[in-house]
TORNUKE-25193 format. One record per residue (C-alpha): residue in one letter; x, y, z. Coordinates in pm, whole numbers, padded with zeros to 5 digits, always signed. Last residue first. Layout:
AXYZ;...
This chain:
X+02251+00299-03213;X+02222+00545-02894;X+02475+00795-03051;X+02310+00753-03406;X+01987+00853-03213;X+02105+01157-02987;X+02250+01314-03290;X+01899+01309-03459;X+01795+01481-03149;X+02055+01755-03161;X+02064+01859-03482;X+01671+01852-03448;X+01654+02093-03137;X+01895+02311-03374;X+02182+02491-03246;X+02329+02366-02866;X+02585+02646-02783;X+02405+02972-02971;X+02066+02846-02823;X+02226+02813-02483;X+02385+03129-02462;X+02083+03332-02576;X+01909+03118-02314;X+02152+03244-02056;X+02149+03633-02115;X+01790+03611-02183;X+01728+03456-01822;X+01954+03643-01646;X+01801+03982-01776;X+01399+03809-01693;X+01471+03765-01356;X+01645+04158-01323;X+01284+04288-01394;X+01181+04043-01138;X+01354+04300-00869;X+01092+04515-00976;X+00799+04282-00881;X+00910+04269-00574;X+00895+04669-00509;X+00566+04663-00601;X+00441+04352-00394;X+00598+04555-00077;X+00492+04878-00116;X+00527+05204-00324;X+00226+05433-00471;X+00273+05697-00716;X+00126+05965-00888;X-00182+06011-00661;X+00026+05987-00350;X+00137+05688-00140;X+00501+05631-00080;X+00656+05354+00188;X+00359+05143+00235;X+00287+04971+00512;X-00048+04774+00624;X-00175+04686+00316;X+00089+04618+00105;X+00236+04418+00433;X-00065+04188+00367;X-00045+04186-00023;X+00344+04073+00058;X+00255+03800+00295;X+00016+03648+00042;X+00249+03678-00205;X+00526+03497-00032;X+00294+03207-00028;X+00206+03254-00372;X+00524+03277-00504;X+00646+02954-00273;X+00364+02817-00477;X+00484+02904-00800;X+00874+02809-00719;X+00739+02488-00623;X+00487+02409-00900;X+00846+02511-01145;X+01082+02300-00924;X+00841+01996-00902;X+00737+02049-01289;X+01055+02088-01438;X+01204+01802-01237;X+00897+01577-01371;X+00936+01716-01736;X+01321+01662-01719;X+01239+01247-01583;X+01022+01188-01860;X+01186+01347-02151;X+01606+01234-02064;X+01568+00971-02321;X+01441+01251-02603;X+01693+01482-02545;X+01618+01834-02460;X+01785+02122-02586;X+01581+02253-02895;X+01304+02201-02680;X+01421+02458-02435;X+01516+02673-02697;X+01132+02665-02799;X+00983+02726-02461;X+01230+03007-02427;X+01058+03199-02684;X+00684+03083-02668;X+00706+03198-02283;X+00832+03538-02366;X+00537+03579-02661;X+00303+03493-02352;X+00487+03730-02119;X+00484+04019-02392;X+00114+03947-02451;X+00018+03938-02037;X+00207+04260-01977;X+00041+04446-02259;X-00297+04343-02090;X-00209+04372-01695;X-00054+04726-01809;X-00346+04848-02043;X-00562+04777-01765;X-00385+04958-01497;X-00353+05230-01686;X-00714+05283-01795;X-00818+05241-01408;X-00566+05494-01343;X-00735+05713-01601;X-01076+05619-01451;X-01020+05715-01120;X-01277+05473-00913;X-00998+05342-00685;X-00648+05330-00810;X-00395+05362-00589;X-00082+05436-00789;X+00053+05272-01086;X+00425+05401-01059;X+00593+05033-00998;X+00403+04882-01275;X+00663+05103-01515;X+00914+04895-01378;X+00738+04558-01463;X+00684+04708-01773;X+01039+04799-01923;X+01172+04452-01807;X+00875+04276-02007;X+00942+04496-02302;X+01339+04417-02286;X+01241+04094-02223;X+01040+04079-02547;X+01349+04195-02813;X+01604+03995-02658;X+01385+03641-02687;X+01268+03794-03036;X+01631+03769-03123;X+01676+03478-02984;X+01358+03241-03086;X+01426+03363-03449;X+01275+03646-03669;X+01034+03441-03879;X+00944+03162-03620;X+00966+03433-03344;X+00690+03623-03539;X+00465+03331-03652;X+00465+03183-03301;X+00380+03523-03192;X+00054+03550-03346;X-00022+03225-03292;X-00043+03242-02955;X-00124+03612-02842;X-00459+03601-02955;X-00522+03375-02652;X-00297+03583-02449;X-00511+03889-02510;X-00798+03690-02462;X-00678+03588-02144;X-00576+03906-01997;X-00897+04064-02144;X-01116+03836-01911;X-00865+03933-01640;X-00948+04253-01697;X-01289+04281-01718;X-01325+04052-01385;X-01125+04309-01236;X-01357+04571-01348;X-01599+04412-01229;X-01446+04411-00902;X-01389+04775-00824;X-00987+04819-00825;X-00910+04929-00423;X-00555+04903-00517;X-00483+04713-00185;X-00767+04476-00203;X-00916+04446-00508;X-00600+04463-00711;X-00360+04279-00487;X-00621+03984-00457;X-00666+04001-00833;X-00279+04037-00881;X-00151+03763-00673;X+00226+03782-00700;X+00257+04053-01003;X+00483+03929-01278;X+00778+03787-01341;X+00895+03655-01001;X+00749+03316-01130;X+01040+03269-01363;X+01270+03219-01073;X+01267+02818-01033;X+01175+02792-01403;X+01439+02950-01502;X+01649+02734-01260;X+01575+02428-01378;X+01627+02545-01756;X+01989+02676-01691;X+02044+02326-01481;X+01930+02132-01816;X+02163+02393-02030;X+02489+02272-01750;X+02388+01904-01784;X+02537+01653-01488;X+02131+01754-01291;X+02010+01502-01579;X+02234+01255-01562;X+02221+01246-01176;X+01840+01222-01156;X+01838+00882-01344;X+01867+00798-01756;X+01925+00412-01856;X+01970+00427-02242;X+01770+00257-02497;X+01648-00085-02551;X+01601-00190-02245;X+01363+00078-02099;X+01062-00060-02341;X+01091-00351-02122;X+00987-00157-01789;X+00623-00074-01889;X+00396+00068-02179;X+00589+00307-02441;X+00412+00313-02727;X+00122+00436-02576;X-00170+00574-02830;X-00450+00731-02732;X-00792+00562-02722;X-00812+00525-02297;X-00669+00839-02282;X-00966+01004-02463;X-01206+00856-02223;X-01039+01011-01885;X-01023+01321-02087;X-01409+01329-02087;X-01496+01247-01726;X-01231+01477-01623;X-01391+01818-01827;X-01722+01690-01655;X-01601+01717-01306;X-01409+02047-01419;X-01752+02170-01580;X-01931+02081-01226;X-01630+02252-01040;X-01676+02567-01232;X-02040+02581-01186;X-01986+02524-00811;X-01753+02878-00836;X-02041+03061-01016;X-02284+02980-00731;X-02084+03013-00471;X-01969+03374-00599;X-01681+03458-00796;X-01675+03827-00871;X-01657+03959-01146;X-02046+04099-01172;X-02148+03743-01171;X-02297+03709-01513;X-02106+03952-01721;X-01818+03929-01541;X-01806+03556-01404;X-01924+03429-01780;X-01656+03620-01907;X-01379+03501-01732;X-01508+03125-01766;X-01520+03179-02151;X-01155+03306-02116;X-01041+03031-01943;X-01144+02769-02227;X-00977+03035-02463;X-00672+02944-02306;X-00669+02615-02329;X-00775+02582-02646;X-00539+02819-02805;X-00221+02611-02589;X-00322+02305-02775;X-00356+02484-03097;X+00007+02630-03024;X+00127+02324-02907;X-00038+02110-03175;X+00147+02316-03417;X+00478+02329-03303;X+00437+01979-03291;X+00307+01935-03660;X+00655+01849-03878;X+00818+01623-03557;X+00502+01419-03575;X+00241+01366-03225;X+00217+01025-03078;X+00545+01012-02927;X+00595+01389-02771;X+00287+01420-02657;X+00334+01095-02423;X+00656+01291-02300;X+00461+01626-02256;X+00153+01445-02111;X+00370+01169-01817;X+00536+01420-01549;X+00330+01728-01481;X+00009+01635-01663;X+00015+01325-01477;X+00208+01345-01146;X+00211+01673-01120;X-00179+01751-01168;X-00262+01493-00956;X-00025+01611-00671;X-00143+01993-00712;X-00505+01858-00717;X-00442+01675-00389;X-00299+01996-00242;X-00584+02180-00336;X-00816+01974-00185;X-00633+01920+00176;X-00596+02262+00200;X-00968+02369+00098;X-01130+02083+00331;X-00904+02178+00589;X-01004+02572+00537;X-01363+02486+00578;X-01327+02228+00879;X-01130+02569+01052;X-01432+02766+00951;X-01669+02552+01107;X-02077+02491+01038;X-02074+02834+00826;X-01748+02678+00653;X-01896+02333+00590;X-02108+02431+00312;X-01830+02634+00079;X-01583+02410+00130;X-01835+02091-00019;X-01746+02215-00357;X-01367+02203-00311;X-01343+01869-00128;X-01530+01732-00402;X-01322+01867-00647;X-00990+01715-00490;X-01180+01431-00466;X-01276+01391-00880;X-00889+01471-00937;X-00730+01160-00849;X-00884+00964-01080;X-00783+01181-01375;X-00415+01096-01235;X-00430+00747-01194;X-00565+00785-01558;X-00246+00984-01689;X-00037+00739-01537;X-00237+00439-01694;X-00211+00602-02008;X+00160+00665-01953;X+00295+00377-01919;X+00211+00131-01612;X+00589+00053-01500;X+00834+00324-01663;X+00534+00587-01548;X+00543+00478-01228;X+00967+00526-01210;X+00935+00852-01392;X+00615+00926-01102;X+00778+00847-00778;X+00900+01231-00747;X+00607+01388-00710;X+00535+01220-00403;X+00832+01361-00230;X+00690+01718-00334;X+00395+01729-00174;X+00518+01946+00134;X+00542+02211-00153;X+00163+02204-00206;X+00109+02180+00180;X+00338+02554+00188;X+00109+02659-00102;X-00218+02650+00088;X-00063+02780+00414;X+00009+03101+00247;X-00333+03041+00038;X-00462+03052+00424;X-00272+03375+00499;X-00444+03587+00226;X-00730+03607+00495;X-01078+03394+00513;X-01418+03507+00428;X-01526+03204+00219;X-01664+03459-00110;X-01380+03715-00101;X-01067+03524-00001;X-01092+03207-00038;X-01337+03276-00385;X-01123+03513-00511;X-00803+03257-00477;X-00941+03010-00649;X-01062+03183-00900;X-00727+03391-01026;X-00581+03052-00922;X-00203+03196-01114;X-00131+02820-01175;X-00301+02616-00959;X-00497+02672-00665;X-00770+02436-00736;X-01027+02671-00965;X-00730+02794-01200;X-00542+02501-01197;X-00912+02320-01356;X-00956+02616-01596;X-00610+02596-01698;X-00641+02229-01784;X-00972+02200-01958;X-00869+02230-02315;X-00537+02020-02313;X-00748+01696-02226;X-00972+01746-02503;X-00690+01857-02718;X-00555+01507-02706;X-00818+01355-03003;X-00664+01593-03259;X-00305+01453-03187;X-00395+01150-03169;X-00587+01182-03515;X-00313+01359-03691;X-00304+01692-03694;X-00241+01849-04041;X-00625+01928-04033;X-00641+02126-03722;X-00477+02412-03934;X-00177+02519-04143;X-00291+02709-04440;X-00253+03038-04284;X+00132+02988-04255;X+00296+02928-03907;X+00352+02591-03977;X+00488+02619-04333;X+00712+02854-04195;X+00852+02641-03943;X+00910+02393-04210;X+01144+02695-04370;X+01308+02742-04029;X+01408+02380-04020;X+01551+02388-04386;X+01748+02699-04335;X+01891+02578-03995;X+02043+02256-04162;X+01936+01908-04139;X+02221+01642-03984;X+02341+01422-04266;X+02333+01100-04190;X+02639+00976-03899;X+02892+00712-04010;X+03079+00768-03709;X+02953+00881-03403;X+02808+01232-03360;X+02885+01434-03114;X+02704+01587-02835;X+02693+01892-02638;X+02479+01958-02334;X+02775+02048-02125;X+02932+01719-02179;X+02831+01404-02335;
């Protein structure tokens, strides 16, 4: 093996063609397809999916649109302490990187349990924040570290490392694009609902009140996916199921040029976009909070309409082409973000600025779908576990390192700023999220490469079997 290519042995079955995979994908994408070609797995595991952006978004994962309101708006403290925040994350690493060898002993129930188990003190660190800050703000931002950094761990080490493999076996071949798009439906709209409940409720912002209610669901959200692991299938439960197939470590997987490609995008994906746009927004755009909360409650929905609307497009036109087609939109509105000037009460600019995070958010979401699918077209099945764990570390990294740098950038935003007029307005965060306009050119220019190198995700799996057998 070499470069990501394969070749069959001899006496190979026929490989299936690209007409006959894009003709299932179809199927998928047609209005007929629904829950009810899951299978019961599959059906049970969207509990677990459902919750899991809420949960990053309350912990400091993920964008932590909530978390990061309620550090900075509701606890008092400065952009600085989600600096600190994501430097622990990072320190966490090391950790992270026990789980393929975990996961080969206890399976991936057990992993995902460990995991589930790990997340009910990492809440309680969270909702206990908020009381010992007027006792002592530096207990406050220890309980806050030390709470989001044990989510970040949990999260890796399960979700991270152990779901997308254990996906991968109980759910079929015909039905994953499927259950990733119904998965990724759930999820989202999940977040949504706790968007609009914080505007219309909490006048966007996320007060103690509204941030404890968010815990309690994520308390309850943990209780209930801890039962549906128990009931899920594992297929693969501890070190014997190794023997049978091939031995895979680190160096196998950093020896593949397309697994390096993928690595990397995800190292510098997190440039796309604006680094912490509700703390940017409120604070150096001087956007009113509700209409914040608006906006990132149209973000979601956006996305969450985004899904299967875009599956159906890149399923008909082709994960490349649409791949060209999207990151010329994405490139064409992260420089366009650059000339959004202050925006205050103005309610063109507060148009604009809406429209922007909106349109941005679809194009990134129909961006995602496209190089989530090459990327599955390019990974093996025996390198799953320890890809999804390397994935996870570099992405989680490159996101907090983001949101480090981000809180430096917000405070330089608001201290310098090199042009400031009504037309225009040019800092720090703007200018970085320019350069990510060049981000998404490397990546299309190497995915495009890799899909034309490694064809079909199927080609290559069934390929992967005969050369095991």
């Amino acid at each position: 093996m070499e470069g990501g290519q394969l070749r069959a042995g001899a006496g190979a079955r026929p490989l299936r063609t690209r007409a006959a995979e894009n003709k299932e994908l179809i199927f998928l994408s047609s209005s007929s397809a629904g829950l009810s070609e899951l299978g019961t797995a599959s059906k049970q595991s969207l509990v677990p999916a459902s919750g899991l952006i809420v949960f990053s978004y309350a912990t400091g994962g993920m964008s932590a649109d909530i978390f990061q309101l309620y550090v900075t708006q509701t606890l008092g403290y400065s952009s600085s302490l989600i600096t600190i925040v994501a430097l622990a994350m990072i320190a966490s690493i090391p950790l992270q990187f026990l789980a393929p060898r975990i996961i080969d002993r206890i399976g991936h129930r057990w992993m995902m349990i460990v995991g589930a188990a790990l997340f009910l003190p990492a809440l309680l660190l969270m909702f206990v924040a908020g009381q010992v800050v007027p006792i002592s703000r530096t207990g406050g931002a220890v309980c806050v570290v030390t709470g989001a950094t044990l989510a970040e761990i949990a999260i890796s080490i399960s979700f991270g490392a152990a779901w997308g493999a254990w996906a991968a076996e109980f759910t079929e071949t015909r039905t994953r694009p499927l259950y990733i798009s119904i998965s990724g439906f759930a999820s989202q709209g999940t977040a949504m609902i706790a968007f609009i409940v914080q505007t219309t409720m909490f006048g966007g912002k996320v007060t103690e009140t509204f941030y404890r209610i968010v815990l309690i669901y994520c308390v309850l959200y943990t209780i209930a996916s801890t039962l549906v692991f128990r009931r899920l299938p594992d297929p693969c439960v501890g070190p014997r199921t190794r023997e049978s197939g091939p031995r895979v470590g680190w160096r196998d997987i950093a020896a593949e040029r397309d697994y390096r490609v993928i690595l990397l995008a995800q190292a510098v994906q997190f440039q796309i976009g604006v680094p912490l746009l509700a703390v940017y927004a409120t604070t150096v755009l001087r956007v009113p909070s509700t209409v914040v909360g608006v906006v990132l409650t149209l973000r979601v929905g956006a996305s969450l309409l985004c899904l299967p609307i875009a599956g159906r497009l890149i399923s008909v036109v082709g994960a490349n082409r649409a791949l060209v087609v999207v990151g010329s939109g994405l490139c064409a509105e992260m420089i366009l973000w650059t000339f959004l000037p202050r925006i205050g009460t103005t309610i063109p600019a507060i148009v604009l600025f809406s429209l922007l995070v909106v349109v941005f958010q679809i194009s990134k979401s129909a961006f995602a779908i496209a190089t989530k699918t090459i990327e599955l077209d390019t990974l093996l099945p025996e390198h799953r576990v320890r890809t999804f764990t390397l994935v996870d570390i570099v992405s989680s990294s490159a996101m907090q390192i983001n949101i480090a740098l981000g809180g430096l950038l917000v405070a330089a935003a608001n201290s310098f700023v090199w042009v400031d007029s009504s037309f225009i307005r040019l800092d720090a965060v703007k200018i970085t999220t320019a350069i990510g306009a060049g981000v998404v050119i490397y990546i299309v220019v190497e995915y495009r490469r890799m899909a034309r190198a490694d064809g079909t995700g199927v080609e290559r799996e069934m390929e992967s079997v005969e050369t095991n057998d």
